[in-house]
C-alpha positions in Angstrom: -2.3 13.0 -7.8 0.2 14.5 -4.4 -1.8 18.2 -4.0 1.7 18.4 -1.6 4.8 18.1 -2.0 6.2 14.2 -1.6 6.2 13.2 1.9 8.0 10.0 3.0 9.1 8.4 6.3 12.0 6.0 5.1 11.8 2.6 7.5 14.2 2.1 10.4 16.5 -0.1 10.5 14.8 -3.0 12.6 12.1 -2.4 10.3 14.1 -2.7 6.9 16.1 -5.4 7.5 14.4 -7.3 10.2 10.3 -6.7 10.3 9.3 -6.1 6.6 11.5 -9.0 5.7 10.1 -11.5 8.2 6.5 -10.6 6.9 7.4 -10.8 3.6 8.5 -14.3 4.1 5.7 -15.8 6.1 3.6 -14.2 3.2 5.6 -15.9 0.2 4.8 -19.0 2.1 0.8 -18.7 2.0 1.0 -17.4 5.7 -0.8 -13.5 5.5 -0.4 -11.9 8.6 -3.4 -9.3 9.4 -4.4 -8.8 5.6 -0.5 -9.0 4.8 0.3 -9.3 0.8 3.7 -9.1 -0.8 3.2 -6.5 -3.4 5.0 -6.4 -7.1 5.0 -4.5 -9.0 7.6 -3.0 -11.9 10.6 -0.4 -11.0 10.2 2.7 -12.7 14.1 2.7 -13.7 15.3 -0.7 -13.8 12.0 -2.5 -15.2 12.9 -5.5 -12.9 9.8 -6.6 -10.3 10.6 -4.8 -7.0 8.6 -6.5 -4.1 7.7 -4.8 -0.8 5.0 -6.2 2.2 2.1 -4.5 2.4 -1.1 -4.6 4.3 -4.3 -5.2 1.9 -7.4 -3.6 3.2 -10.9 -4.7 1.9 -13.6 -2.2 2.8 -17.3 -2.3 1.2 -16.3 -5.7 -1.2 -13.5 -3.2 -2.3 -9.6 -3.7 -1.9 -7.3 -1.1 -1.2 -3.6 -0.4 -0.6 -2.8 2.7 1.5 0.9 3.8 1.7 1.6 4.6 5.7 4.6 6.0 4.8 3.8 8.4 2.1 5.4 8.4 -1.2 7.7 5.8 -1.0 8.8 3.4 -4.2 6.7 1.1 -4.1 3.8 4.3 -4.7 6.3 5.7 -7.1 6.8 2.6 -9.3 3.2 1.7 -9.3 2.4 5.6 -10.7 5.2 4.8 -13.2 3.8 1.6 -13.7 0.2 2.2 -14.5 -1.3 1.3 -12.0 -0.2 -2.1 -12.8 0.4 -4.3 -10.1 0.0 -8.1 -8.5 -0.6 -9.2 -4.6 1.1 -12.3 -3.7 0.3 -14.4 -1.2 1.9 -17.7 -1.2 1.8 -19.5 -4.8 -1.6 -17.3 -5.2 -1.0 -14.4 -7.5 -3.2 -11.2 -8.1 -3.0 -9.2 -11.0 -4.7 -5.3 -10.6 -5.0 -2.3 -12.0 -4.3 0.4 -8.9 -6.2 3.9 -9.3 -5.0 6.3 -7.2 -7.8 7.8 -5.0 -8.0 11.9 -4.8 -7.9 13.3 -1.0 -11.5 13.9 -0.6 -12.3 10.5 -1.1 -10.2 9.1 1.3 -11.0 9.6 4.8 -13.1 6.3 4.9 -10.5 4.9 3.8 -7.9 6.1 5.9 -10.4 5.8 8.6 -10.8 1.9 8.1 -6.4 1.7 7.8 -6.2 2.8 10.9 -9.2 1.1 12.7 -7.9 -2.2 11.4 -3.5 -1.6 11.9 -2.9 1.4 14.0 -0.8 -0.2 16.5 1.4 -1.1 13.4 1.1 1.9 11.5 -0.3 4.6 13.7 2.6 6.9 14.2 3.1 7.9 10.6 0.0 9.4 11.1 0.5 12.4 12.7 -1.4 11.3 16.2 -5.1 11.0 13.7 -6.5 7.6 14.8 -10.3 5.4 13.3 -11.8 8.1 16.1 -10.4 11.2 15.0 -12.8 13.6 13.2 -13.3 14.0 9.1 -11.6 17.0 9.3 -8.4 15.5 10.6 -8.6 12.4 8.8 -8.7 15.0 5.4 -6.0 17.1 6.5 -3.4 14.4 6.9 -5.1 12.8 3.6 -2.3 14.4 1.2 0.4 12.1 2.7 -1.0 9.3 2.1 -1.3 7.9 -1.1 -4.4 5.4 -1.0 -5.2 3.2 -4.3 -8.1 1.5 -4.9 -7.6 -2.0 -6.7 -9.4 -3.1 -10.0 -8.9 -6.6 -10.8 -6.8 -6.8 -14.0 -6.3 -9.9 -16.7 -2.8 -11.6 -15.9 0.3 -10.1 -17.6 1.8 -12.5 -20.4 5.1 -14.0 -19.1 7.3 -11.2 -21.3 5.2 -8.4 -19.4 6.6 -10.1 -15.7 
């Protein structure tokens, strides 16, 4: 659904092989830091499960995943994918169905991501912030894929 072309902010470094890491194993232990999740979900060329951290957001009894980063794998693989996707959090595994959000329906979203994680997330976001207007929050909409999550039956143990 990009209306732009693909936009992506590859991590640093420190955030690669240090941060992302570090939250991804507190997570795999049962430990979620600020909504954390590990997310898996199926590489578009390889078919093996690719796993990334990512931040879970649950506005109005809904759940969410929005991509700070823009179009990065994990937002490529689940497109690939489907939609299909799990949430891991310790032992506890979620199966979902992702479907991807257009840009006008985004800016509560976006606007609840960055109320809730903008010290962590807040500069791939082009200096837009929970305050900034609808307008703004709309404008920088296209580079940032947002997903809402449908609860989906588990895959079979051939689908992992």
């Amino acid at each position: 659904m990009p209306s732009t072309p693909a936009h992506y902010r590859k991590p640093g470094f420190i955030t690669q092989r240090l941060f992302n890491p570090f939250i991804a194993f507190l997570t795999r232990r049962g430990i979620s830091v600020w909504g954390s999740r590990v997310l898996e979900v199926r590489g578009r060329t390889s078919g093996e499960p690719r796993q990334v951290p990512v931040n879970l957001l649950t506005l109005d009894d809904q759940q969410y995943l929005v991509s700070p980063r823009g179009e990065g794998q994990w937002v490529r693989n689940a497109r690939a994918a489907g939609g299909r996707l799990a949430t891991l959090v310790g032992k506890r595994r979620e199966e979902w169905v992702a479907h991807e959000l257009d840009d006008a329906d985004k800016v509560p979203v976006l606007r609840a991501y960055l109320k809730r994680w903008k010290a962590e997330v807040g500069v791939f976001f082009d200096g837009t912030s929970a305050d900034s207007t609808d307008d703004e929050l709309a404008a920088i909409a296209p580079r940032h894929p947002v997903f809402l999550l449908e609860r989906a039956e588990p895959a079979g143990p051939a689908a992992r």
